[in-house]
C-alpha positions in Angstrom: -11.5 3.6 40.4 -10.1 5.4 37.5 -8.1 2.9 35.3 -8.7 0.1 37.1 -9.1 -1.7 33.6 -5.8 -1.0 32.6 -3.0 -4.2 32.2 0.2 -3.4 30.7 2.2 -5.9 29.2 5.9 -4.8 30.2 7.9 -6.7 27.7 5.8 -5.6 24.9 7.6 -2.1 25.8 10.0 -2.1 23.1 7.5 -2.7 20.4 5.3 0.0 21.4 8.7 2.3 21.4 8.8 1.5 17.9 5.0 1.4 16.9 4.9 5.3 18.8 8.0 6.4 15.9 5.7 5.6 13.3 2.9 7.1 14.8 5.0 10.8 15.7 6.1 10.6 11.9 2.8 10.4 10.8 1.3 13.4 12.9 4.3 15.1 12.0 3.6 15.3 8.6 -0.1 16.3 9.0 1.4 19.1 11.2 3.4 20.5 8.6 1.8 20.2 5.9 2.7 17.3 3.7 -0.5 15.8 4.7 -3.5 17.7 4.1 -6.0 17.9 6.6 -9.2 19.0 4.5 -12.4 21.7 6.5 -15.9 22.0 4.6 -18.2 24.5 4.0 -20.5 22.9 6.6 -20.9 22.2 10.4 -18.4 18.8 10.8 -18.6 17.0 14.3 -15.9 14.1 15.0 -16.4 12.1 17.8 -13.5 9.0 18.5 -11.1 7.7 20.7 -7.0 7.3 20.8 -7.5 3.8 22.3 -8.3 0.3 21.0 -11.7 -0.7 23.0 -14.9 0.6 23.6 -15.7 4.2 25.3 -18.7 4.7 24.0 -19.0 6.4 21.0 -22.3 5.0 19.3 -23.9 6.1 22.6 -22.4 10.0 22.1 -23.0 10.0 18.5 -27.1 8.9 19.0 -26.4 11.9 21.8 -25.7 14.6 19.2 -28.5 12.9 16.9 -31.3 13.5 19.4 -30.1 16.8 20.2 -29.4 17.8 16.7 -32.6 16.3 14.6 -35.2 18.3 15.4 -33.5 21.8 14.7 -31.0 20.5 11.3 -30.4 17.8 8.8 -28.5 15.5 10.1 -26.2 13.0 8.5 -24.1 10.4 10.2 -20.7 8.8 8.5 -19.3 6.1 9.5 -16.3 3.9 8.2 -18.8 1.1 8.3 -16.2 -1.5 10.6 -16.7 -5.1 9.5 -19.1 -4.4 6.5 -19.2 -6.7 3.0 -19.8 -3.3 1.0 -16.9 -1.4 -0.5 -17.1 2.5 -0.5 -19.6 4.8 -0.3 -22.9 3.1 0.6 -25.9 5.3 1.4 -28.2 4.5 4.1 -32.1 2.9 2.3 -34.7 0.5 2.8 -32.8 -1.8 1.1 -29.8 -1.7 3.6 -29.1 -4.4 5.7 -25.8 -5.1 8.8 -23.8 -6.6 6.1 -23.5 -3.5 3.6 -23.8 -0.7 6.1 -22.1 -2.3 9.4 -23.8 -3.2 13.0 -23.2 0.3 14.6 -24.5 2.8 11.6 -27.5 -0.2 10.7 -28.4 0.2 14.1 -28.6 3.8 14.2 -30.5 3.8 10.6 -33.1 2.0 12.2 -33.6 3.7 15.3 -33.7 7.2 13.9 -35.1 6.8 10.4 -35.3 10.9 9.8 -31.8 11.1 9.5 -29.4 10.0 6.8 -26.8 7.3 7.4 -23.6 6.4 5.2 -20.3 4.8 5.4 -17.0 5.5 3.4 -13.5 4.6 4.7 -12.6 8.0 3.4 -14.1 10.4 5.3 -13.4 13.0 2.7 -14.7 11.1 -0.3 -17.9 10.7 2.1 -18.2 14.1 3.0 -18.1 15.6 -0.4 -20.9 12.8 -1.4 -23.1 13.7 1.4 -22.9 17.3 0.7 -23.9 16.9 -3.4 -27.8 18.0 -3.5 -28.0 15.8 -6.3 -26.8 12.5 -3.8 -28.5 14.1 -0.8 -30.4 17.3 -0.4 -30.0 19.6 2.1 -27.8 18.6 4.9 -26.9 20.7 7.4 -24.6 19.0 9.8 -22.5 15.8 9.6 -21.5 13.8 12.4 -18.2 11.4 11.8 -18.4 8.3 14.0 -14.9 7.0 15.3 -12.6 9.4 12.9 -10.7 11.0 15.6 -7.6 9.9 13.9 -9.0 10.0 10.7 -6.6 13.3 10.1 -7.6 13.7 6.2 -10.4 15.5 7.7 -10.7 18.6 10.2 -13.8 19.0 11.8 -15.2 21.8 13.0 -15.7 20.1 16.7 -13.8 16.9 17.9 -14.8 15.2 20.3 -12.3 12.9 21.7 -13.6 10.1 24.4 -11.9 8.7 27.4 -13.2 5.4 29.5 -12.9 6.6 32.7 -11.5 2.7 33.4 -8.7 3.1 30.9 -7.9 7.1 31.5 -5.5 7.6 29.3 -3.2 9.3 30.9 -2.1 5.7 32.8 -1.9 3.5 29.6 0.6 2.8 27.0 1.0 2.8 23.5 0.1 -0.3 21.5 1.0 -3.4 22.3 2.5 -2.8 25.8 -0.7 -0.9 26.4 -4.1 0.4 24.5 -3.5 3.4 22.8 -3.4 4.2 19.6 -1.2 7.0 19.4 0.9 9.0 22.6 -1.5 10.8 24.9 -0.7 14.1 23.6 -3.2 12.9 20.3 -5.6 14.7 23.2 -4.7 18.2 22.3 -5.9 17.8 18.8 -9.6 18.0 21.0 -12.0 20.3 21.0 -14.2 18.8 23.6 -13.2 15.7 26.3 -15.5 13.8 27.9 -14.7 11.2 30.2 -17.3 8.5 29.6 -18.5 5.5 31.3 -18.1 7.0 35.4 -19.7 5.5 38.0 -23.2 7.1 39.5 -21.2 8.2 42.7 -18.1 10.2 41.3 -17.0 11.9 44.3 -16.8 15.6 43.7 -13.3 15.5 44.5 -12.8 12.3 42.0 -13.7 15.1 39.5 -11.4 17.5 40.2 -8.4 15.3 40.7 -9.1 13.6 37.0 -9.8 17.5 35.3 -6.7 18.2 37.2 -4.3 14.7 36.0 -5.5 15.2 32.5 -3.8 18.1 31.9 -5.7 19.9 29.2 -5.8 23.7 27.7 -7.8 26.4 28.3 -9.5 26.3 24.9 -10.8 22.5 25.7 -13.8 21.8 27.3 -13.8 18.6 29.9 -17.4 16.4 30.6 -18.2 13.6 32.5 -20.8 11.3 31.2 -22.6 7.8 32.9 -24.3 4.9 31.4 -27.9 5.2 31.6 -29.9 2.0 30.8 -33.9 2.3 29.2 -36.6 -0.3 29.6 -35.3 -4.0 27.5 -36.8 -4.8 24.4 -37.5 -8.1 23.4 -35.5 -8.9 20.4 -38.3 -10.7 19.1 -41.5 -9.7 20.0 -42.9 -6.7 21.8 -42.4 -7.7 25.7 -40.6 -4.9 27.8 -38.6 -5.4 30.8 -37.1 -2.9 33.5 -33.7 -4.4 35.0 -35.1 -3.5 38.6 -37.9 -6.4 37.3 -34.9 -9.2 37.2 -35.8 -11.7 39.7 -33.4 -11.9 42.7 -32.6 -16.0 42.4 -33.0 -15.2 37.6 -29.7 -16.6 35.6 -28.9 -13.8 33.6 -26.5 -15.0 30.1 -25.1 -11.7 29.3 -24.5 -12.4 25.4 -21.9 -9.5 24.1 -20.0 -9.0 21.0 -18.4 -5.2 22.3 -14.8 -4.1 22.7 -15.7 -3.7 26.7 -18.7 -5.4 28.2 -17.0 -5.0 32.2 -19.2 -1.7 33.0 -22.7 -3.1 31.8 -21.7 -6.7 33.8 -21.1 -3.9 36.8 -24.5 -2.6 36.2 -26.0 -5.8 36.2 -24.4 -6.9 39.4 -27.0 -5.6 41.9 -29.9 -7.0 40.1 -28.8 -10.8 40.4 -26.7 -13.3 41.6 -25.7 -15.1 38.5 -24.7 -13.3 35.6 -22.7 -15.5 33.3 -20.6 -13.5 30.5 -20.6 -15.0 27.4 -18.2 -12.8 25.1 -17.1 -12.7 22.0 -14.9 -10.2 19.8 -15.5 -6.7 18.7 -18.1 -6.6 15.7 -18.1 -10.2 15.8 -20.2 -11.4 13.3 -22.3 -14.4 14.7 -21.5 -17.9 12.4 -23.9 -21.0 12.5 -21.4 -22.6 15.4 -21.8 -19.2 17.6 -25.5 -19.9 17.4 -25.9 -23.4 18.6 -23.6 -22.9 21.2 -25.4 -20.0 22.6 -28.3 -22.5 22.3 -26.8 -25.1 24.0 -25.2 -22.7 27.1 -28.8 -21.8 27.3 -30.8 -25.1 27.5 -28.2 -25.4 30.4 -28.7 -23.4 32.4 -31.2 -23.8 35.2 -34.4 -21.5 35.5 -35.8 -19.0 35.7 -33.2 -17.5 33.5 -33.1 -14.8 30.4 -30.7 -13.5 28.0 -29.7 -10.0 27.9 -27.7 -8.7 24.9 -26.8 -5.3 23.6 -28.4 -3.1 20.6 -25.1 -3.5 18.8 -25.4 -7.3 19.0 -29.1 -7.5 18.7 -28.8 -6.0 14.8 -26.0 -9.0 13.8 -28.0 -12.1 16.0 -31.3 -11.0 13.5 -29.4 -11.0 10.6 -27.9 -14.6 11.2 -31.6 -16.6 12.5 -30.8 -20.1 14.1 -32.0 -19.2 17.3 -33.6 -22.0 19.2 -37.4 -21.3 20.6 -36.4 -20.5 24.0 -33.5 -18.3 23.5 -36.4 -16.6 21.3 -38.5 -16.3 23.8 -35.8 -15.2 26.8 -33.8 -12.7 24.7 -33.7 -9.2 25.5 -31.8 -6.1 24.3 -30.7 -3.6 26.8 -30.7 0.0 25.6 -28.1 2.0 26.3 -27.8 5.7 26.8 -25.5 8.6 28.1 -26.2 11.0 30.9 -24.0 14.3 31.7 -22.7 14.7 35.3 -22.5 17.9 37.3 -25.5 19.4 35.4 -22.7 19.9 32.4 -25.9 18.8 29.9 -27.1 22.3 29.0 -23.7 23.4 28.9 -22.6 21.0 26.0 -26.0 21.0 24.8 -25.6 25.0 24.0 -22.1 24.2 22.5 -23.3 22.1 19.8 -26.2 24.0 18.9 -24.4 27.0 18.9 -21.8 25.9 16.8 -24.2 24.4 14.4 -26.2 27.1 14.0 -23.6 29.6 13.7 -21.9 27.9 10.9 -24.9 26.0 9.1 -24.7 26.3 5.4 -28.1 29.0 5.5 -25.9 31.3 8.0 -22.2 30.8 5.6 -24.4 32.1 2.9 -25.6 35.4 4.3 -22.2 35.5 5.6 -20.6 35.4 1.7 -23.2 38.1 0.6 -22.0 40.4 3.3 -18.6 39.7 2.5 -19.6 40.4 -1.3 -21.3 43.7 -0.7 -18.4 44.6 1.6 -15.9 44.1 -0.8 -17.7 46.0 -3.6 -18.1 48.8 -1.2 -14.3 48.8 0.1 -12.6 46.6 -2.7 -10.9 44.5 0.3 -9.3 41.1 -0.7 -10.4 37.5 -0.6 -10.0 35.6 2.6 -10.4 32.3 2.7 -13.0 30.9 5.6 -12.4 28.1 8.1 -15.2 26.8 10.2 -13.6 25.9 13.6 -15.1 25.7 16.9 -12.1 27.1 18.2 -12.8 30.4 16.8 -16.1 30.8 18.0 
């Protein structure tokens, strides 16, 4: 059920009283000014979170870059979490997980006709991706994790919700998960509640659109997890989970904020799924590897390992593997899926917003404006792209 991940640590209360001060300041300040939130001349699409822990935002973001690659330009910034690279570092065939990061390596490779950067500031990025001269010709930039990344307003944000972590049951950090009060959700655009089981009720849905309370001018969608064919990490070998043996040991080898939902996924498949789990981004060190290698000789067959794309880009960079966990290790693709038949309705969102404010349609826009203000000698108005207004 909804927020049945959710553990609050009671006598952390206190803290998290304090930590929320800080965080109301801060917002405060972006609301009135003092901190300036900065909108471009071209489409800007934010997609993030207001908790600490996974909801699925890679997954969204290679979403929008299916949908959005054949029509536009696309560009995807990322802060680049964990990298060894320090400010803005553009997406080549040089690139590797240390100078770009796990999450924007992997989606470099897996969708090589768009660009990929990271900058910890978004602005500074933004500005860079949009210079011709750096990169020529983009026509929409998707921010990965920069919900809260306030120096920046984009034209959509997206703001995503675990459906196991809802947050309108948590707490602020450290009593709870969240990164700032609940109320951060107004700032959205567009919720989607991600990560629902297959057989949401359709009265599940309306009780969650109904407890999280939002305005007319947001839009609320469900998504699943959807799960294509494994990969072999090394090798060319492809495997349906429905092909997982009924008596198979399964070593489900994760470094992700919250593997619980794919270890649900797994369940039906087989009998013995053993978690082996380490931290966020973790990168893999010479002691991780043999211990994964050891776990593995262990365990009695037939077994496999099944690890995620995210982890798959960091265990190739590291090498150590033993021969069998070569030959047994499999990635396990993951995708999104809209519920209610909401896919076409988010779909024409995007698009529309896209299109409508893409840097071809500002510019027949400004030479209307011009002729118009030649004709009528009106005065300048400034333009903000925003979803909002459309």
């Amino acid at each position: 059920m909804e927020g049945d991940f959710i553990r609050i640590n009671e006598w952390m209360r206190p803290l998290s009283w304090l930590y929320g001060l800080g965080v109301k300041f801060r917002n405060m300040l972006f609301e009135i000014g003092i901190l300036k939130s900065e909108s471009f001349g071209i489409p800007v699409i934010s997609v993030g979170n207001i908790t600490v822990g996974g909801t699925g935002k890679t997954p969204h973001v290679e979403f929008l870059v299916r949908l959005l690659q054949e029509r536009f330009k696309v560009a995807v910034l990322s802060r680049g979490y964990k990298r060894r690279s320090k400010g803005f570092v553009l997406g080549g065939k040089d690139s590797t997980v240390m100078s770009l990061g796990d999450e924007p390596y992997q989606m470099m490779t897996k969708y090589p006709d768009i660009t990929v950067a990271v900058d910890k500031n978004r602005r500074h990025g933004i500005h860079l991706l949009t210079d011709d001269n750096i990169v020529k010709g983009i026509d929409v930039i998707l921010l990965d994790d920069a919900f809260q990344h306030r120096y920046v307003r984009p034209g959509i944000n997206i703001l995503l919700v675990d459906y196991h972590r809802l947050i309108i049951y948590d707490k602020l950090l450290p009593a709870g998960r969240l990164r700032e009060p609940q109320s951060g959700k107004n700032r959205a655009d567009i919720v989607i509640i991600t990560k629902c089981p297959k057989d949401l009720k359709p009265m599940e849905f309306r009780v969650i659109t109904k407890a999280m309370g939002l305005f007319p001018y947001q839009k609320l969608f469900f998504t699943t997890l959807s799960y294509e064919p494994m990969q072999s990490l090394f090798g060319d070998r492809r495997r349906r989970m429905e092909d997982i043996a009924c008596g198979e040991h399964i070593l489900l080898l994760t470094g992700i904020a919250s593997p619980k939902q794919m270890m649900l996924d797994l369940q039906p498949y087989t009998g013995d799924i053993r978690p082996m789990t380490f931290a966020d981004h973790h990168t893999f060190s010479k002691k991780d590897i043999e211990l994964i290698n050891d776990v593995f000789a262990g365990m009695p067959s037939p077994k496999s390992i099944i690890t995620t794309e995210k982890d798959a880009v960091r265990l190739k960079a590291v090498g150590g593997l033993s021969d069998e966990v070569r030959d047994n290790i499999y990635v396990l693709p993951v995708r999104i899926e809209f519920m209610q038949e909401q896919e076409q309705i988010f779909n024409e969102n995007i698009i529309g917003y896209v299109r409508k404010n893409s840097r071809n349609s500002i510019l027949a826009k400004t030479k209307d404006d011009n002729k118009s203000k030649d004709s009528h000698n009106t005065g300048h108005r400034s333009r903000t792209i925003s979803f909002r207004n459309n």
